[in-house]
C-alpha positions as CSV (number, residue, x, y, z in Angstrom):
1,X,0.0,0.0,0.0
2,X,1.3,3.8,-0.8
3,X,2.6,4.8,2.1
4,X,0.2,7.2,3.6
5,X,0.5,9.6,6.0
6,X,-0.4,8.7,10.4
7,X,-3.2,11.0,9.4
8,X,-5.8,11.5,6.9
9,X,-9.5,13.1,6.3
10,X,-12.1,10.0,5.2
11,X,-15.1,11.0,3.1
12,X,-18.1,9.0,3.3
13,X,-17.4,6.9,0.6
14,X,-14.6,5.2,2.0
15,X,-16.0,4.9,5.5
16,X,-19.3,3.0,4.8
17,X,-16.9,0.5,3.3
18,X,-15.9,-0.3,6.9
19,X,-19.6,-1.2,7.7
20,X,-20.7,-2.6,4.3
21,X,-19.5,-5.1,1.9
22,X,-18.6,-3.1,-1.0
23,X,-15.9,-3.5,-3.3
24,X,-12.6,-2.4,-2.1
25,X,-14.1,-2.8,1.8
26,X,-10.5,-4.6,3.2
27,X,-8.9,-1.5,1.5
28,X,-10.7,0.7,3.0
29,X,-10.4,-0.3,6.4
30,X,-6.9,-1.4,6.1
31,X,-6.1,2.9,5.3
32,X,-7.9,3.7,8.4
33,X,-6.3,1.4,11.0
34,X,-3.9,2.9,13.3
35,X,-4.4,6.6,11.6
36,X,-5.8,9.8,12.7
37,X,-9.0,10.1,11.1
38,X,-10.6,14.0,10.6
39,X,-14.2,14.0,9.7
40,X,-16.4,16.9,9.0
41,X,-19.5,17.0,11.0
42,X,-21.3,16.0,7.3
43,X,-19.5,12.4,7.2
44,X,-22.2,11.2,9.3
45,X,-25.2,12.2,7.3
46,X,-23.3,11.2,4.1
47,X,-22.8,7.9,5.4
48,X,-26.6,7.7,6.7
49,X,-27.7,8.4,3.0
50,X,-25.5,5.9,1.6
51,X,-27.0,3.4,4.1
52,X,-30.2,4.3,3.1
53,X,-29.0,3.7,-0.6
54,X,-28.6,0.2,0.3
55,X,-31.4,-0.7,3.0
56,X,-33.7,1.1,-1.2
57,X,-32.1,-1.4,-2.8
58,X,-32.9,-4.3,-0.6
59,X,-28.7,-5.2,0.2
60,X,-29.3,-4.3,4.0
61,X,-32.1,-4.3,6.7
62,X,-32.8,-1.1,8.3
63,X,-31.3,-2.9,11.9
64,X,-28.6,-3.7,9.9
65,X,-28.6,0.6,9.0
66,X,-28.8,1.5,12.4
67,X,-26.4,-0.4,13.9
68,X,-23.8,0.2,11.1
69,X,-24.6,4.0,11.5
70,X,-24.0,3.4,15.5
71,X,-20.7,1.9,14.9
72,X,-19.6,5.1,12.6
73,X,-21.0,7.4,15.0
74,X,-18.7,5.9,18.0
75,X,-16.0,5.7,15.3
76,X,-12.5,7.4,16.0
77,X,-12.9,10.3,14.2
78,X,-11.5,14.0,15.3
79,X,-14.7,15.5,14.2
80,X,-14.6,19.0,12.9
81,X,-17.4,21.4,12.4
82,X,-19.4,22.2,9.5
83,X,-19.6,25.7,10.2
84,X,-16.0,26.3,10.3
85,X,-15.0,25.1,7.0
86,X,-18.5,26.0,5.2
87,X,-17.0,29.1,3.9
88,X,-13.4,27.7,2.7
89,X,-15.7,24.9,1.3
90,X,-17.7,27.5,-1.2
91,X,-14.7,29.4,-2.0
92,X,-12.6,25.6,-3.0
93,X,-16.0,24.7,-4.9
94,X,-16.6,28.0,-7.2
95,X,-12.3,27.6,-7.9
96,X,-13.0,23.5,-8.8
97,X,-16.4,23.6,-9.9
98,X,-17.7,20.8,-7.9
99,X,-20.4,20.7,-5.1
100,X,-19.9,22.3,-1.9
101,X,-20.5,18.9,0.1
102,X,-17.1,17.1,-1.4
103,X,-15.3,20.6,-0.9
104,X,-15.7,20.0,2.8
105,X,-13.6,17.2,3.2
106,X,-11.3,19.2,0.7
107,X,-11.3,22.6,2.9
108,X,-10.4,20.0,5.8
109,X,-7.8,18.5,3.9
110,X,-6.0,22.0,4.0
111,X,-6.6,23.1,7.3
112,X,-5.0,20.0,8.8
113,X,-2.5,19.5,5.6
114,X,-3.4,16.0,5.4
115,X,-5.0,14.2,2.3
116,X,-8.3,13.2,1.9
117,X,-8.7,9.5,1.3
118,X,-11.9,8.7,-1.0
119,X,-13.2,5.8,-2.9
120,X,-15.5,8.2,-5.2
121,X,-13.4,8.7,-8.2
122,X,-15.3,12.4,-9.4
123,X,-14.1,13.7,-6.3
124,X,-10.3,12.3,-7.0
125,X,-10.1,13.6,-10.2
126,X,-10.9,17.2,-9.1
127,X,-7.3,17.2,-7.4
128,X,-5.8,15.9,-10.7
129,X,-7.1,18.7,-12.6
130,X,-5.8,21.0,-10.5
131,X,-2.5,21.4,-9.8
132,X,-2.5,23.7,-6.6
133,X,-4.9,20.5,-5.2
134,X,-1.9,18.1,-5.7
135,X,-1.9,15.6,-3.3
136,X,-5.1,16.5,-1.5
137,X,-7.4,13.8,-2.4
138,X,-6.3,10.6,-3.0
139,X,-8.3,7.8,-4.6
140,X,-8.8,4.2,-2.2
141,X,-8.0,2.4,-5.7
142,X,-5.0,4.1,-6.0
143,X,-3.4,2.4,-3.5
144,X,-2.1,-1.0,-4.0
């Protein structure tokens, strides 16, 4: 695996892989053992959505929902607040044309100067296409 740093931000797409069996799940939870892990306060509602996602679709029960969403809420995340990175978050989004709600984890990313580790490959490519962003969001399946 790329050697990563003790720290890192984790979006919502790679998190849920810790509670659901989803492609690239041992990945994901391999990059989040033994690290720091800074979360915006959004990571829980993201993940709650993408629970719901599955429960739709018939791949989990809604006990299975709630208890996965338990375990992510007790999770060991240093949780950071919405509110203070909402603005940096608009400002990243107008420069990168992309939404406001993957700019969070991206505004994070800066103020701690650690990467964001994500399994949703839009949001990876935004720090391709920009070269200021370098480094600043990582894809899960760029790692080996």
């Amino acid at each position: 695996m790329k050697r990563l740093p003790s720290s890192i931000v984790a979006d919502a797409s790679l998190v849920v892989k810790w509670v659901v069996a989803e492609e690239d799940s041992d990945k994901a939870k391999a990059v989040g053992l033994g690290r720091t892990l800074f979360a915006p306060d959004l990571l829980l509602v993201e993940c709650a959505n993408i629970l719901w996602k599955h429960q739709r679709r018939g791949e989990i029960g809604q006990d299975t929902a709630m208890a996965a969403l338990a375990v992510l809420r007790s999770g060991p995340f240093a949780w950071m607040r919405d509110f203070d990175l909402v603005d940096h978050a608009c400002r990243l989004s107008a420069e990168v044309n992309h939404p406001v709600y993957d700019c969070l984890y991206l505004a994070l990313a800066r103020q701690t100067g650690v990467p964001v580790i994500t399994a949703d490959l839009r949001f990876a490519g935004v720090a391709q296409r920009f070269p200021a962003l370098a480094g600043s969001v990582i894809a899960l399946n760029a790692l080996a």
